[in-house]
N, C-alpha and C positions, 0 to 999 in steps of 0.2 A: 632872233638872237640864238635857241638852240637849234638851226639849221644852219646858222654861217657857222657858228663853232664847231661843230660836228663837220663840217665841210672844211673847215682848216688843220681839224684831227686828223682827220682821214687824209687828207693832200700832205701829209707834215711828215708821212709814215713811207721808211725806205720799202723798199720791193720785199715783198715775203718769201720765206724760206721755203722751197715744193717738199712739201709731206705728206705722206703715202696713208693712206687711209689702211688700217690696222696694222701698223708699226707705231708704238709707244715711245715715250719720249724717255722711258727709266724706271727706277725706283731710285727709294733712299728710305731707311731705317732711322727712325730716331725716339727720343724719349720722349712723354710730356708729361707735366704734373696732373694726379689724377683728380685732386680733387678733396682730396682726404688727407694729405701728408705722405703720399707715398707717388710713384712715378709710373707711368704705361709705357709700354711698349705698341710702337706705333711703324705700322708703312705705309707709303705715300707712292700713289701708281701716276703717273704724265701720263694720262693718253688724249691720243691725238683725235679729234674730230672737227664740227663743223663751226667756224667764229660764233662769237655772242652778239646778237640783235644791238647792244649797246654801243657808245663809242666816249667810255669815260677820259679824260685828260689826261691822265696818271696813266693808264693801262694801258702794259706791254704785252698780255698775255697773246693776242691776236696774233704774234711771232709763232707761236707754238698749233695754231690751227690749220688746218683744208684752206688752200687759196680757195675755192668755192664749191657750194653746192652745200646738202643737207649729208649727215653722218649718216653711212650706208649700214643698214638693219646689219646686225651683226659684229660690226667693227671693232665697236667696244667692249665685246663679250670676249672676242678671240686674242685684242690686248689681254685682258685682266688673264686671260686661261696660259696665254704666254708665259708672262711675267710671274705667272703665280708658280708655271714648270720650271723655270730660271730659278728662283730663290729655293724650291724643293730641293732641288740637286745640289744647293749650301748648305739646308740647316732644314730642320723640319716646318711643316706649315703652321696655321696658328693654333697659339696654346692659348690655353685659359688666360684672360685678360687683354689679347692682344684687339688692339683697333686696325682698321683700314681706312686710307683714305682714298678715294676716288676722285682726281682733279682732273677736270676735261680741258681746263681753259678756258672754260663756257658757265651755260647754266644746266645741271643736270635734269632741271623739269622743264625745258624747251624742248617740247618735241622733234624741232629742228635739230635739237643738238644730241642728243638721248632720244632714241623714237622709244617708246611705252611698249613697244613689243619686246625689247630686251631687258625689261625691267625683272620677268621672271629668272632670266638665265643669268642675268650681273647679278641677283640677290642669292641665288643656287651655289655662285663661285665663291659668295662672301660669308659661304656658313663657318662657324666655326669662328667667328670674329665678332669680339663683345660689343665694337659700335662699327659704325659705316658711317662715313664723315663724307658730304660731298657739298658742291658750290652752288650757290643761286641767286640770281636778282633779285632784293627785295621787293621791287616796286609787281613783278612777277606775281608773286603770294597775294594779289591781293584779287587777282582771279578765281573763281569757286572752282573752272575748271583745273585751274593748277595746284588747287589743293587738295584735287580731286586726288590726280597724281600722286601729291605727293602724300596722302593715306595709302593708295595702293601701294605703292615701294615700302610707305614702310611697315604693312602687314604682311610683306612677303620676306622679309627678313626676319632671321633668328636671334638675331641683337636687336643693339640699338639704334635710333638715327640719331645724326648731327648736319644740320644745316651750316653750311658757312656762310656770312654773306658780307659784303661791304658796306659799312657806313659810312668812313672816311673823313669826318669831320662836321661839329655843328656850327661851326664858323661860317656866318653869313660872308664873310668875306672870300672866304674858301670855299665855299656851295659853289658861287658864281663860277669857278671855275672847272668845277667838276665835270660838267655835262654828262650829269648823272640819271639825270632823265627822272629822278626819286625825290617824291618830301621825308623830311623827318615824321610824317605822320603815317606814310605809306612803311618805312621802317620798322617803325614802335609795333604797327598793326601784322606787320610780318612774322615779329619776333614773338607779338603777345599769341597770334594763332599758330607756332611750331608748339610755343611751352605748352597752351591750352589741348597740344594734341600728346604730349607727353616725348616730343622729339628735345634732342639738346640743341641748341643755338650757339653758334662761334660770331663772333664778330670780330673784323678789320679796321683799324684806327689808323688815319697815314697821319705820322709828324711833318706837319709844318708842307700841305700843302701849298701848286698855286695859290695866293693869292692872301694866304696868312702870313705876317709879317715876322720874320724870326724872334724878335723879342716879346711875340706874344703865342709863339707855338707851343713853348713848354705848357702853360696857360690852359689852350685851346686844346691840346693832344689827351689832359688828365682831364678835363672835362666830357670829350667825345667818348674816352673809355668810359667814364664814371656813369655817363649815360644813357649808356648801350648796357652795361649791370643794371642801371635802375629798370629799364624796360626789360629784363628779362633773360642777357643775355648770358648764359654759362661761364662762356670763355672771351677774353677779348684779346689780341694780337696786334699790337704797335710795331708798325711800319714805317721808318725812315724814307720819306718821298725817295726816289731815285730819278733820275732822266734814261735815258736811254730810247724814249721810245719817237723820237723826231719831233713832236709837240713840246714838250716841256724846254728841249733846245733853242727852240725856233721861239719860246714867247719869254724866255727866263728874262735874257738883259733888257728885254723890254719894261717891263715890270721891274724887273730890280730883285726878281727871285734869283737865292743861293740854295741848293741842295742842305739838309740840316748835318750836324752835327754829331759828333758823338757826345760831347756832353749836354745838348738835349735831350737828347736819347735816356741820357743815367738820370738827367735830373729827373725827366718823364717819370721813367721806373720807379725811381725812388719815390718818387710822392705817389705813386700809386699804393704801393707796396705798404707804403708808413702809413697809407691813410686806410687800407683796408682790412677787413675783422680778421684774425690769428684763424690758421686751418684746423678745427678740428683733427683731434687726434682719430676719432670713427665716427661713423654715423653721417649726418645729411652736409651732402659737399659745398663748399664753398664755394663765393668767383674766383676765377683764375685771370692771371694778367701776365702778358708774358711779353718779350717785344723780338721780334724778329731777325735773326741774324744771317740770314741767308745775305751773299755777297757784302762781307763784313768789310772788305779791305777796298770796295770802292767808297765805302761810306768813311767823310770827311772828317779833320779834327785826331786823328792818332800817326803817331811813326813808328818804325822797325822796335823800335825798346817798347813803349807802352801797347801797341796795337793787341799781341796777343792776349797779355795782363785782362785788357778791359775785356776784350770778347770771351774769355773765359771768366771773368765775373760776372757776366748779364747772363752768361748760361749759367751759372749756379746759380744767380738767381729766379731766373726760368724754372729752376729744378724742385727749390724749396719753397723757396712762394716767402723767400725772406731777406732784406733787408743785409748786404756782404760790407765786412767790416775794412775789409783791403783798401790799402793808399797806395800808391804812387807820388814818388817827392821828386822833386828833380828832373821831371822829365826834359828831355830838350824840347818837345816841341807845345810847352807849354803848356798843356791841355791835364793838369794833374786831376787825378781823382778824388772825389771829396770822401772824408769818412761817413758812414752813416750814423 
C-alpha cells in the first residue's frame, strides 16, 4: 500500500522547475507572537537544495528543490552569506530579539540535504540571532545518529533552536492518506526528545486533509493542534490543505474531497484561541496557535468585499493570541463572520 501510493505521488507530479544549487529562492520579513504578549521579529531564508527522502500527499515543497543529487558542501552557507549581504544594504542585520528561519524544503538533519560539515559555517552566519528555526521529519528523530546531529547544531549556536516539523493530522482517516511514512508515537517521541534537550518545537496542522470529511475537519484540525501542545509542542501552525501539487488533483473527485474553507479556518482559530490559557503578561511562555495565511486568495469561501476584512482578522489574531471582535453583515458571497 505505501509503495503504490508513493508511486502515484510521484507519477501525479508535473516536470520540476531546474534550480541551481546556491541560488535561494528569497526572503520575506514577518512578525510572530513571542510567547509572552508581545510580538518577534522574524526572517525566513528559501534555500534551495537537495529533495526530502519522503513523499507526503499534501506536499509541494519538492517544486522548490535540485532535480537530483545530494546538496553540494557549501551551497547552503553561500545562500545564507548572500541573502544576509542583500538585506544589510536595506536595514541593518540582526538586533536583539530577532529570529531566523532556515527552510531548505527538506529536512535540515539529513545529511543528504544539510551535509554536517556546514553545520559550523550556517551557525557562524546565524550569530546574533535569538533562535534559529529550521525543518525536519519526525519519524527522522528517532535515530541516536540524528540526534546526534541535532546536539551538535545546536551547541554551535549562540541562540536558540527550534525544530519545525509536521504532524498534519490524528485523523485516522486522514493518516491513510498522508503517506507520511510517521506514527503518532514516532511524533510525540520527536517532540518529547527536542523539549528533553532544551530546543523549542513548531508544529504543522493541515485543515481538513485528504481523506477527512469537511463536516468533521473543524473537529479533527482543534484536536491535531491541541495534541501536538499536549506533547510538547511550543508552537502549532494551521494550514488550509491546498492542491496544487498533481496528487491532491488527480485523487480529489475521486473521493469526493473539496479544498476547505475560510470559515473553517475562523471556526478552527477560534476554538483554539477560546479554549486556550490567557498569555501571560511575563514570565514562562505560553502555546501559541496561529494559522497560516500565506496564499490567502487561493483559499476558498471569501470575495472582493470580505476577502481582505477576514485575512486581516486572522493576522490580528495571529498577533495577539486573542479572540477579534469584527463582523461582517451583508456579505454577498455569503460566508459572514461570526462575532467572538
Amino acid at each position: 500500500m505505501h509503495e503504490s501510493l508513493t508511486s502515484q505521488i510521484r507519477s501525479a507530479r508535473p516536470p520540476k522547475v531546474l534550480r541551481k544549487a546556491g541560488e535561494s529562492m528569497g526572503w520575506v520579513r514577518e512578525q510572530e507572537p513571542d510567547g509572552q504578549g508581545g510580538l518577534v521579529s522574524s526572517r525566513t531564508y528559501f534555500l534551495v537544495g537537495s529533495e526530502c527522502r519522503f513523499s507526503c500527499s499534501m506536499c509541494d515543497l519538492w517544486k522548490y528543490t535540485l532535480i537530483e543529487g545530494r546538496t553540494p558542501v557549501g551551497s547552503l552557507s553561500a545562500q545564507i552569506e548572500e541573502l544576509s549581504h542583500w538585506i544589510s544594504q536595506e536595514s541593518s542585520m540582526a538586533t536583539g530579539g530577532e529570529w531566523i528561519k532556515l527552510y531548505n524544503a527538506s529536512n535540515f538533519f539529513d545529511p543528504a540535504n544539510v551535509d554536517p560539515q556546514e553545520y559550523e559555517s550556517i551557525a557562524k552566519q546565524c550569530e546574533g540571532f535569538d533562535r534559529v528555526v529550521v525543518e525536519n521529519h519526525a519519524a527522522l528523530l528517532s535515530s541516536s545518529k540524528t540526534q546526534e546531529l541535532v546536539r551538535r547544531f545546536r551547541d554551535m549556536l549562540s541562540g536558540d533552536l527550534e525544530v519545525a516539523m509536521g504532524l498534519e493530522t490524528i485523523d485516522p482517516l486522514g493518516m491513510k492518506w498522508l503517506n507520511k511514512a510517521m506514527t503518532l508515537e514516532e511524533f510525540e517521541h520527536a517532540v518529547r526528545f527536542l523539549g528533553g534537550e532544551g530546543i523549542y518545537v513548531r508544529a504543522f496542522v493541515l485543515l481538513q486533509p485528504l481523506g477527512t470529511p469537511r463536516e468533521e475537519s473543524v473537529e479533527w484540525a482543534v484536536r491535531s493542534c491541541q495534541q501536538a501542545t499536549h506533547w510538547g509542542a511550543h508552537r502549532v501552525s494551521l494550514i488550509p490543505t491546498r492542491a496544487g501539487n498533481g496528487f491532491i488533483e488527480t485523487v480529489a473527485t475521486k473521493i469526493g474531497w473539496m479544498p476547505p474553507r475560510v470559515a473553517e479556518l475562523e471556526r478552527a482559530f477560534e476554538t483554539l484561541l477560546r479554549d486556550r490559557p490567557e498569555i501571560p503578561s511575563q514570565g514562562s511562555s505560553a502555546s501559541i496557535y496561529t494559522v497560516d495565511l500565506w496564499d490567502w486568495e487561493s483559499i476558498a469561501g471569501t470575495c472582493l468585499i470580505c476577502s481582505r476584512d477576514r485575512c486581516e482578522r486572522l493576522q490580528q489574531m495571529n498577533y495577539t493570541q486573542r479572540l477579534s471582535e469584527t463582523m461582517i453583515h451583508g456579505c454577498r458571497c455569503g460566508n459572514n463572520m461570526q462575532s467572538s
